[in-house]
C-alpha positions in Angstrom: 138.2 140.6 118.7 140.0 142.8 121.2 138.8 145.6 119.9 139.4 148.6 120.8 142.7 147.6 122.6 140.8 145.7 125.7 140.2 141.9 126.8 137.6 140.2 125.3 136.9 136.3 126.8 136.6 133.7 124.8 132.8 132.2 124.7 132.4 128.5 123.9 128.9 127.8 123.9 127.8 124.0 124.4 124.5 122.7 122.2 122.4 121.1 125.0 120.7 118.4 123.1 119.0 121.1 120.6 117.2 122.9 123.0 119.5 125.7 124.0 122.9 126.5 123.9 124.7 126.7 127.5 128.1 129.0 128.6 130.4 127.0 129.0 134.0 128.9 128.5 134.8 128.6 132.4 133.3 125.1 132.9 135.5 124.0 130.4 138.7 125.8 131.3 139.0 128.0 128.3 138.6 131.2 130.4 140.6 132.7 132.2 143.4 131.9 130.2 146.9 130.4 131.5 148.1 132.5 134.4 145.3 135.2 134.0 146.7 136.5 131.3 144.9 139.2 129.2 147.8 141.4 127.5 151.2 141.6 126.3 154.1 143.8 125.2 153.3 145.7 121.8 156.1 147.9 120.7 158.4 150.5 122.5 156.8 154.2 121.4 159.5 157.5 122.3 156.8 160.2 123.1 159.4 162.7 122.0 158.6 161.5 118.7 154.3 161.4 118.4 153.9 164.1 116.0 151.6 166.9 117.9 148.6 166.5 114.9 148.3 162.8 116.0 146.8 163.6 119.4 143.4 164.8 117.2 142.8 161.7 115.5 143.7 159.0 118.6 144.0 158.9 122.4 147.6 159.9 123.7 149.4 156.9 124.9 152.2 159.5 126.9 149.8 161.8 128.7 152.6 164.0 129.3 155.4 161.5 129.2 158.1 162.2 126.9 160.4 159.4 127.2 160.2 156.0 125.8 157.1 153.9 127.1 156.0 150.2 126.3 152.9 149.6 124.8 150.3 146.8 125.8 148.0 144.7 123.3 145.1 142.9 124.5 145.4 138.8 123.7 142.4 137.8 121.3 141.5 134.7 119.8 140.8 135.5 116.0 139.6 131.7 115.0 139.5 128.2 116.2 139.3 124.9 114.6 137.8 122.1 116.5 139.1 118.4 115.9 140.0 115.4 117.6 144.3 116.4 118.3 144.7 113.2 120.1 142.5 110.8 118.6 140.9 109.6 121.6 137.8 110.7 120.8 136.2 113.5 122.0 137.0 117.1 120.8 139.9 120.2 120.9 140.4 123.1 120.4 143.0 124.7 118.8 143.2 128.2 118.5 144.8 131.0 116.4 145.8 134.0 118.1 146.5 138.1 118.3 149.5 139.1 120.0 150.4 135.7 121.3 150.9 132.0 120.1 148.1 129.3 120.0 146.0 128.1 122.1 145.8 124.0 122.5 142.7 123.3 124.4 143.0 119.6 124.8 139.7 117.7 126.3 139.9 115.0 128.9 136.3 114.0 128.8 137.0 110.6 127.6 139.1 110.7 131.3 135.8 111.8 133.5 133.3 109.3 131.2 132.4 107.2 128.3 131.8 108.5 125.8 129.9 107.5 121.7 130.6 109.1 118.7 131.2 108.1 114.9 133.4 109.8 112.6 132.3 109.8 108.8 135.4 110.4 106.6 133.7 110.7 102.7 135.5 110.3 99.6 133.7 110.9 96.4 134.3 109.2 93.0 132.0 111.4 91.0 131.4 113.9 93.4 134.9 115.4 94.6 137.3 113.7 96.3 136.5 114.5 99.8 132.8 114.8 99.2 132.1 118.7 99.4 128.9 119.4 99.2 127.7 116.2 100.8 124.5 115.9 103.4 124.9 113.2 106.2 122.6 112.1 108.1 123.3 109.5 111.1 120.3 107.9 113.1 121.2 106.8 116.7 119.4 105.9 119.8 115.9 107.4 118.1 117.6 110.4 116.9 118.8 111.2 113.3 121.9 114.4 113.4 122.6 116.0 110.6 125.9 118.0 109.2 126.7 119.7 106.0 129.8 118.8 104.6 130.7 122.3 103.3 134.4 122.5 103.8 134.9 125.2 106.0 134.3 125.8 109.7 134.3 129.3 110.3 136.4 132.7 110.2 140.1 131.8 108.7 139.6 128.4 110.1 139.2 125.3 108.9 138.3 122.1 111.0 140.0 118.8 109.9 137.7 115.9 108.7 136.6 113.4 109.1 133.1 114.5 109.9 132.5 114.0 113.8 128.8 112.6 115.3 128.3 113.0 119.4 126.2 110.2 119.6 125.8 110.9 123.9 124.1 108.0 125.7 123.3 105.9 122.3 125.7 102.7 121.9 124.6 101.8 118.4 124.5 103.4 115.5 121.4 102.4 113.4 121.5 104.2 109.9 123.6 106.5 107.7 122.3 108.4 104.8 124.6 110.1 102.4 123.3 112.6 99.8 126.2 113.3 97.4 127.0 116.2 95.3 126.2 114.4 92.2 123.0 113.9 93.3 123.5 110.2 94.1 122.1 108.8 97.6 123.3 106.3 99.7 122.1 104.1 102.9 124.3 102.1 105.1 122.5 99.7 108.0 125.2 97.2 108.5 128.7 96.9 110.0 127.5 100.4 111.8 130.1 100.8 114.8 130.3 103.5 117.6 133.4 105.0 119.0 134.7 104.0 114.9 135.3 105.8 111.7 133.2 104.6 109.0 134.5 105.1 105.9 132.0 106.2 103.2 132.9 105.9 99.1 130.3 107.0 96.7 128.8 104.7 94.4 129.7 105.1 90.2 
């Protein structure tokens, strides 16, 4: 949050399977950022101007100076949402930023390996319209995942549906188990497609 006035890196922590989480923010390439940079130009403060009271309640920027001086900001990232930005199927990152302009943290992993994944795009009937609320459940090569469809994905950010499934070395996707808002439940065991987007409507 850069906070108070000094560099803080961005962490992006990778779920290893469900057993621990691993750093990852240099592996990746989000850290350092572009060209090392960590601060930019704030404002232009005239030290013949800093009323003498303020010195009690913050740090003097002048230290003596009385002229004009720049002031630096450090760069923070204040929220992220992760999606798909080029629809090849793996996932970005795109950033939204303090003192600077977004971030676009585009992955190439589709470049380095295959990759399986399913993406579940809901739309309710008597539930609402994009599902809200909704529990999916996918089962693939022996293991079922599991994401809430809540609608949000964290501090003033909101990650675009549809819902995305890493599947990792699984090919097939075996079962998908929908527990709607309404209360209505729904299982789906054919026409089940990696690397797709399965397109779920709720039952009336």
């Amino acid at each position: 949050m850069n906070f108070p006035f000094r560099y803080g890196i961005n962490s992006l922590l990778l779920n290893n399977r469900g057993e621990k989480f691993l750093d990852a923010e240099f592996l990746l390439g989000v850290e350092p950022r572009r060209g090392g940079r960590t601060h930019a130009p704030w404002f232009e403060l005239d030290c013949s101007k800093v009323p003498p009271g303020a010195k009690k309640f913050y740090t003097d920027p002048c230290k003596g100076q009385t002229g004009k001086i720049m002031i630096m900001s450090a760069l923070g990232s204040r929220s992220s949402a992760v999606f798909d930005v080029d629809n090849d199927g793996d996932l970005d990152i795109v950033t939204n930023e303090f003192n600077s302009a977004p971030q676009v943290l585009i992955s190439n992993l589709t470049e380095r390996r295959q990759i399986h994944w399913l993406k579940v795009k809901l739309i309710g009937t008597i539930s609402n319209r994009d599902g809200l609320g909704a529990m999916v459940r996918v089962t693939s090569g022996g293991r079922t995942l599991m994401k809430y469809n809540d609608g949000k994905s964290g501090y003033l950010s909101q990650s675009s549906l549809p819902l995305y499934f890493g599947l990792g070395d699984a090919q097939n996707v075996d079962r998908v188990e929908v527990a709607w808002p309404s209360g209505r439940k729904q299982v789906i065991t054919q026409d089940l497609r990696a690397n797709d987007v399965l397109q779920i409507t709720e039952p009336r």
